[in-house]
Backbone as CSV, one residue per row, in Angstrom:
resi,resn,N_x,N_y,N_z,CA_x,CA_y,CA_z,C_x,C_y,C_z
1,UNK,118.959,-103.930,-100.081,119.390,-104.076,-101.455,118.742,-105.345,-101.995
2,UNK,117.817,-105.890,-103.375,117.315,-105.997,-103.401,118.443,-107.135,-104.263
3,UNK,117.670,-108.767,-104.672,118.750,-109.533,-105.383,119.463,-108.949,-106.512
4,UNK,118.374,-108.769,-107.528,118.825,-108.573,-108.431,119.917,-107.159,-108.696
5,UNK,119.821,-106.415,-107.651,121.214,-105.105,-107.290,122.368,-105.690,-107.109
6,UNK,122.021,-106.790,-105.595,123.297,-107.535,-105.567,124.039,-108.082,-106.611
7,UNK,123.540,-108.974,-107.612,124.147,-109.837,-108.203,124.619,-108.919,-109.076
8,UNK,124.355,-107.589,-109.759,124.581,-106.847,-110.297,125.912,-105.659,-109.745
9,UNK,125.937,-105.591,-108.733,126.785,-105.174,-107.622,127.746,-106.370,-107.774
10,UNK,127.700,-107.165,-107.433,128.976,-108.320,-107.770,129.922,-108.757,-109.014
11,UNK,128.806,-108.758,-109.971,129.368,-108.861,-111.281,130.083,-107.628,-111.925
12,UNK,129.843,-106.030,-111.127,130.417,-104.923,-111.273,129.731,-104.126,-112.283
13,UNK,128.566,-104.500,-112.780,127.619,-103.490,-113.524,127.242,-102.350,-112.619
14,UNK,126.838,-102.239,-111.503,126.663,-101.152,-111.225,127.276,-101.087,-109.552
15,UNK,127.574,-99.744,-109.335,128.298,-99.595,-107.736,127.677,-100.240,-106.758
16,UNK,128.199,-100.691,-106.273,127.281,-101.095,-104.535,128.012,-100.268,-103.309
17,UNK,126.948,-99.353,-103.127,126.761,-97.846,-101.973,126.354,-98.741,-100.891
18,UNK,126.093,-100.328,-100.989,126.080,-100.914,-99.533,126.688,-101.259,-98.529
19,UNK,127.323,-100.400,-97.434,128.492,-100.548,-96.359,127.844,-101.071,-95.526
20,UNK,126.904,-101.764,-95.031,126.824,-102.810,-93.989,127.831,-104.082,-94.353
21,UNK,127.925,-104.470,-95.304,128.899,-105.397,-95.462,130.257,-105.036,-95.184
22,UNK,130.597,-104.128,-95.348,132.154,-103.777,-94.892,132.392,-103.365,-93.188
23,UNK,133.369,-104.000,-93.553,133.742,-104.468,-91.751,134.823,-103.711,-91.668
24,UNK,135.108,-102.340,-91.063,136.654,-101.121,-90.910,138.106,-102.053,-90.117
25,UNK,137.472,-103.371,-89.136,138.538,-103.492,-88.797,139.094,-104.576,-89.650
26,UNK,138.634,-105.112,-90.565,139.538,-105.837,-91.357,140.287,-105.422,-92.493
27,UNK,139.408,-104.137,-92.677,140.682,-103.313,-93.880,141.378,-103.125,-92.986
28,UNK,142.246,-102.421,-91.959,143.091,-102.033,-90.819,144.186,-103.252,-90.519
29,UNK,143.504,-104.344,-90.669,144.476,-105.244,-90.131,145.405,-105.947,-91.868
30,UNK,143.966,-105.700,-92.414,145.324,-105.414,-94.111,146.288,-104.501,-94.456
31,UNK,145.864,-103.737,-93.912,146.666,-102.366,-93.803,148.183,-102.489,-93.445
32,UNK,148.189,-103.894,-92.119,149.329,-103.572,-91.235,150.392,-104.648,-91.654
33,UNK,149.391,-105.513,-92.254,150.692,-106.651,-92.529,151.032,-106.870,-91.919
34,UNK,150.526,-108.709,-91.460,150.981,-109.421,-89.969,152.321,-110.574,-91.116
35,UNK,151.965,-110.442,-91.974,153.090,-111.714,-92.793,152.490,-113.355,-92.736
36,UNK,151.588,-113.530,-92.158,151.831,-115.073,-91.337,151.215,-115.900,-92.304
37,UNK,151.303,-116.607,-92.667,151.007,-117.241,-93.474,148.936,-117.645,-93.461
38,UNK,148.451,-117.713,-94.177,147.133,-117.928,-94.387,147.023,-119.321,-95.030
39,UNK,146.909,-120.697,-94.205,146.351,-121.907,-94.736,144.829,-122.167,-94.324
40,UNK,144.361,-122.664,-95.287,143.117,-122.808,-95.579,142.257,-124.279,-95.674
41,UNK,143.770,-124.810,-96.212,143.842,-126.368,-96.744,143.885,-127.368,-95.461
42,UNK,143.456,-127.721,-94.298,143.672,-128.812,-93.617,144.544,-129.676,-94.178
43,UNK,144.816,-129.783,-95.062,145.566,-131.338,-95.682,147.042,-130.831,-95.513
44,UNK,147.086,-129.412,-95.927,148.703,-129.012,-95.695,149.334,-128.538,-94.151
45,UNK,150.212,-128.674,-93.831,150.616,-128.653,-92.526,152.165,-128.079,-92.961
46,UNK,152.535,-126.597,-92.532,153.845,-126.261,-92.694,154.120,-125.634,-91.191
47,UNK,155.236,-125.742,-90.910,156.060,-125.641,-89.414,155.785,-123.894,-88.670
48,UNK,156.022,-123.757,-87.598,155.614,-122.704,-87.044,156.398,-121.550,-87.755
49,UNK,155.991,-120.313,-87.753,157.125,-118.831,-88.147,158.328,-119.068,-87.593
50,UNK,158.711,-119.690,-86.349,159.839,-120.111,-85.436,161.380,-120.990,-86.230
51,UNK,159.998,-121.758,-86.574,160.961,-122.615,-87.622,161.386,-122.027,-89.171
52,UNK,160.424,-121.183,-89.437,160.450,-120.373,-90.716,161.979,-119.318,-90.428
53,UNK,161.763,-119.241,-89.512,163.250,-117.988,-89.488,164.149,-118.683,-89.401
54,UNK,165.204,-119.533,-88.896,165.632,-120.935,-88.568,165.456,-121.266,-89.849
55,UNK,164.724,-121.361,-90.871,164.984,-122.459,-92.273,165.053,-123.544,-91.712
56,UNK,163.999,-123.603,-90.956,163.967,-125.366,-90.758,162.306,-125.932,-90.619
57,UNK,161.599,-125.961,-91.989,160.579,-125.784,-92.269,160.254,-127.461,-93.007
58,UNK,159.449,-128.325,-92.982,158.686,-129.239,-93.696,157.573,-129.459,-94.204
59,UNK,156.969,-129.731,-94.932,155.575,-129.377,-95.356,155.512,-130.841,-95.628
60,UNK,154.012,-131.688,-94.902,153.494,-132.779,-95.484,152.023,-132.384,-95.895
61,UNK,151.678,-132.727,-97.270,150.771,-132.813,-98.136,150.094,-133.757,-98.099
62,UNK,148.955,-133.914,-97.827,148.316,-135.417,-98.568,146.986,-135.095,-99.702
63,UNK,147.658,-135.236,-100.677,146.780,-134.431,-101.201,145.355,-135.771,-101.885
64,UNK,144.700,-134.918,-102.300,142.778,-136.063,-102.921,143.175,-136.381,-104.310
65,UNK,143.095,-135.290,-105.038,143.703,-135.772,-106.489,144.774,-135.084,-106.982
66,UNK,144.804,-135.119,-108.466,145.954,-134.141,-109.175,145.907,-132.813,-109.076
67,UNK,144.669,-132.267,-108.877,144.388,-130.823,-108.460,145.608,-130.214,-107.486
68,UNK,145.873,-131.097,-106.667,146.656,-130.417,-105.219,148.147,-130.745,-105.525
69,UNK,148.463,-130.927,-107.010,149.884,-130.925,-107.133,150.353,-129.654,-106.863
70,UNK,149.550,-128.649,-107.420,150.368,-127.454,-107.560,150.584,-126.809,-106.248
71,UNK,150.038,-127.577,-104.865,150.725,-126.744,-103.521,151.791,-127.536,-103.281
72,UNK,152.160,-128.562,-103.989,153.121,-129.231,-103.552,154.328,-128.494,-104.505
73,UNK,153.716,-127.984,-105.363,155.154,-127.321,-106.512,155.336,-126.012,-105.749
74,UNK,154.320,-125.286,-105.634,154.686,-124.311,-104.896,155.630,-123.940,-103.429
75,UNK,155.045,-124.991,-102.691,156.214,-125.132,-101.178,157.568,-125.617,-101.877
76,UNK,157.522,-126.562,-102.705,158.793,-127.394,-103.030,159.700,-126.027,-103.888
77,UNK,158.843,-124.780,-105.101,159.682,-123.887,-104.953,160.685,-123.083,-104.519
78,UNK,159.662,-122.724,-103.329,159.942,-121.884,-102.235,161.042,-122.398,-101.491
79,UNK,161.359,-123.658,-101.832,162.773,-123.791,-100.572,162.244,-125.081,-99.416
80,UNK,161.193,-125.578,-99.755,160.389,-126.450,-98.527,160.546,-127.744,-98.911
81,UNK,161.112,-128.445,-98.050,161.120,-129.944,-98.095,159.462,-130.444,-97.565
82,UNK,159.089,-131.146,-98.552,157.366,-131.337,-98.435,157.576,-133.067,-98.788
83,UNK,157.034,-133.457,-97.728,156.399,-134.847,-97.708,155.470,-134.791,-98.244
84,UNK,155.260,-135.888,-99.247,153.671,-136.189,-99.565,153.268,-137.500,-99.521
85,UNK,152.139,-137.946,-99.046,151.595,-138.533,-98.722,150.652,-139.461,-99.477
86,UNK,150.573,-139.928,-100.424,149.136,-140.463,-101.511,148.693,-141.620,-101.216
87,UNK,148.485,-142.358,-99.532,148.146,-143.528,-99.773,146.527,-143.423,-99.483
88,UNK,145.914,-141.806,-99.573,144.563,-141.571,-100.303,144.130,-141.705,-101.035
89,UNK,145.160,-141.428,-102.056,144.599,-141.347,-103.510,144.449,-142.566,-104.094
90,UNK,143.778,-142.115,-105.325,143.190,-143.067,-106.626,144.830,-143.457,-107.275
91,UNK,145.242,-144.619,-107.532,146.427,-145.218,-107.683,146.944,-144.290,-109.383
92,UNK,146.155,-144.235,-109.935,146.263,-143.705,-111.037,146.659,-142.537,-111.021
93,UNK,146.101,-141.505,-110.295,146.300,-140.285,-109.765,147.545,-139.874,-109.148
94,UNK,147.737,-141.096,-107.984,148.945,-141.394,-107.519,150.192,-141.315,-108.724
95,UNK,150.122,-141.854,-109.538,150.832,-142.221,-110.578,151.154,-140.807,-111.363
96,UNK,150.388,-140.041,-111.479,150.579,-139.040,-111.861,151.456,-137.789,-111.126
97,UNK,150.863,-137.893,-109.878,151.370,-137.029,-108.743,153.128,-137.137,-108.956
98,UNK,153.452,-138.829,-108.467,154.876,-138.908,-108.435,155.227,-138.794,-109.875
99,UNK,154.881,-138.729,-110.670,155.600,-138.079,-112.317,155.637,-136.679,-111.736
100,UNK,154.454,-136.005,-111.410,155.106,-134.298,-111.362,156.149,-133.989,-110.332
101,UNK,155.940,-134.762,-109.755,157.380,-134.549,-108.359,158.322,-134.754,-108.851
102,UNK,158.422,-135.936,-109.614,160.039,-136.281,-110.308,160.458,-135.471,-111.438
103,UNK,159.582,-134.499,-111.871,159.941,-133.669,-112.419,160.249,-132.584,-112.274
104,UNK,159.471,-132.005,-111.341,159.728,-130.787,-110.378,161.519,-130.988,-109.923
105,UNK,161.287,-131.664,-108.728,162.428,-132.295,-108.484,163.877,-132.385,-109.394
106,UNK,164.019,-132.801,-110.542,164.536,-132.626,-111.689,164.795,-131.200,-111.814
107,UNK,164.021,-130.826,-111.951,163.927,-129.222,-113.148,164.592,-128.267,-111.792
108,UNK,164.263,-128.408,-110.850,164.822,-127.579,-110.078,166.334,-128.056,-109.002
109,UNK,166.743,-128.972,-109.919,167.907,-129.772,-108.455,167.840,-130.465,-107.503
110,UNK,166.527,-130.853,-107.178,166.455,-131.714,-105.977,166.250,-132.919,-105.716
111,UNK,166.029,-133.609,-105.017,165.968,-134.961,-104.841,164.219,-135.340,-104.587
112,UNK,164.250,-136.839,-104.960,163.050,-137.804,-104.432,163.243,-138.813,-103.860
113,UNK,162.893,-138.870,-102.627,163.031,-140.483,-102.358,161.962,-140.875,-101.332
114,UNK,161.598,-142.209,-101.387,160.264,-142.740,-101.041,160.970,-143.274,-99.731
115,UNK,159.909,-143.010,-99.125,160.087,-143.060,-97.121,159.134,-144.455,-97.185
116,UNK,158.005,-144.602,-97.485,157.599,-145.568,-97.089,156.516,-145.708,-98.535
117,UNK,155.589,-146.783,-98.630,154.781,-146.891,-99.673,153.805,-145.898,-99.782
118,UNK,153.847,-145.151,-100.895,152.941,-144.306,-100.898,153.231,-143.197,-100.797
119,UNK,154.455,-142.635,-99.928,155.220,-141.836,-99.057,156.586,-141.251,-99.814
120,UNK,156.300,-139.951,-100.051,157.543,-139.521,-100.678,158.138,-138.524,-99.686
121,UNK,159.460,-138.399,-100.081,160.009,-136.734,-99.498,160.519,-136.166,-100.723
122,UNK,160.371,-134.615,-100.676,160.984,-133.828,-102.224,161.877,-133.073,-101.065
123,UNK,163.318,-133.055,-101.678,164.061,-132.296,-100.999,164.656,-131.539,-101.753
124,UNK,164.906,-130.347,-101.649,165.479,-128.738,-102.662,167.073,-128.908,-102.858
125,UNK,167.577,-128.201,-103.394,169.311,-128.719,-103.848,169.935,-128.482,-102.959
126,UNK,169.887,-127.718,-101.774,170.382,-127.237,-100.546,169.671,-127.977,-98.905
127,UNK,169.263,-129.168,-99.129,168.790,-130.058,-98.238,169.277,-131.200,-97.998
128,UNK,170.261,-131.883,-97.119,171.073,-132.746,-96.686,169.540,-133.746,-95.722
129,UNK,169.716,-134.833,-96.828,168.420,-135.754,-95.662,169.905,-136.879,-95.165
130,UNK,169.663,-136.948,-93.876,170.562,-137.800,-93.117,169.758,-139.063,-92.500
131,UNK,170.349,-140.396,-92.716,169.604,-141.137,-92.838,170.298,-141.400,-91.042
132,UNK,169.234,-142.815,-90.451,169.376,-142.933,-89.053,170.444,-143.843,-88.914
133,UNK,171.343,-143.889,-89.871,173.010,-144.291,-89.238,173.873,-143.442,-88.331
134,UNK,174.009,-144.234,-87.379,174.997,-143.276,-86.271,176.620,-143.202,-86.853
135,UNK,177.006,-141.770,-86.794,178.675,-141.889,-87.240,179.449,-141.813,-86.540
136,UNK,180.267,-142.905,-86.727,181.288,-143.099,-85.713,181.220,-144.421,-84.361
137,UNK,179.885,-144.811,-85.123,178.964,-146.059,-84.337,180.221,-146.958,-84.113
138,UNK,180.605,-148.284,-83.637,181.717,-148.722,-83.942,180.769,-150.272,-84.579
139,UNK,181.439,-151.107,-85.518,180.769,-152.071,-86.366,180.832,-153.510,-85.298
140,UNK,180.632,-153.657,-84.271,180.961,-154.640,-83.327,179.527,-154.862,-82.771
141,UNK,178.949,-153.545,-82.636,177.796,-153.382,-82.023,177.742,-152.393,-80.750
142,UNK,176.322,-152.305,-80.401,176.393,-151.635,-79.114,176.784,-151.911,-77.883
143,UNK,176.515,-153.656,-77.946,176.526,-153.862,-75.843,177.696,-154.917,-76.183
144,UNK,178.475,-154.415,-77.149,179.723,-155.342,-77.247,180.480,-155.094,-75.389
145,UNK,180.886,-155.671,-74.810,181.759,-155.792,-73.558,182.836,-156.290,-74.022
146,UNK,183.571,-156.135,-74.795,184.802,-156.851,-74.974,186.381,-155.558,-74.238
């Protein structure tokens, strides 16, 4: 097939009768629906299917610029407590990022709170973050001997 067919074949002006490119076992495995999630993004990192059934899922983001807000709106939709990360980014950018979180956040019930500089967690209205106080600790201390 000759370029100018292809590009013409792509853009959908005319059919492309060329099946060397089609591969039977990957229509088949579309066919069957494995569910599993398809990441693409190195930068995003969400928890095994294991943890997905369990609802006990986190997503940390670090995203380059404002472009990659919207995987962070999207997990944070879905029910996902997503760390993000911006001590990559352009400070300005940064600046922007945590405006859309605090709004997201907002608009949908959930919380923001900064873990470390740079470092956020978005948590959904149904997410209890428990901080590393022990309950029931006694206020004397630990190696009290009294």
């Amino acid at each position: 097939m000759g370029s100018v067919r292809k590009a013409s074949a792509w853009l959908g002006l005319v059919e492309d009768n060329d099946e060397r490119y089609y591969d039977d076992e990957y229509s088949e495995d579309a066919e069957t629906g494995t569910n599993q999630p398809w990441v693409t993004d190195p930068r995003v990192q969400v928890a095994s299917e294991k943890a997905e059934d369990t609802g006990r899922r986190i997503a940390t983001v670090t995203p380059d610029s404002f472009r990659d807000a919207r995987g962070i709106g999207e997990l944070f939709r879905d029910g996902v407590p997503v760390i993000v990360n911006l001590t990559s980014m352009d400070p300005t950018d940064a600046k922007r990022v945590v405006d859309f979180a605090a709004g997201l956040t907002f608009g949908l019930r959930g919380s923001i709170e900064r873990v470390a500089t740079r470092v956020f967690l978005l948590t959904p209205a149904h997410t209890q973050v428990v901080n590393g106080e022990a309950v029931g600790r006694p206020a004397d201390g630990f190696f009290n001997q009294s």
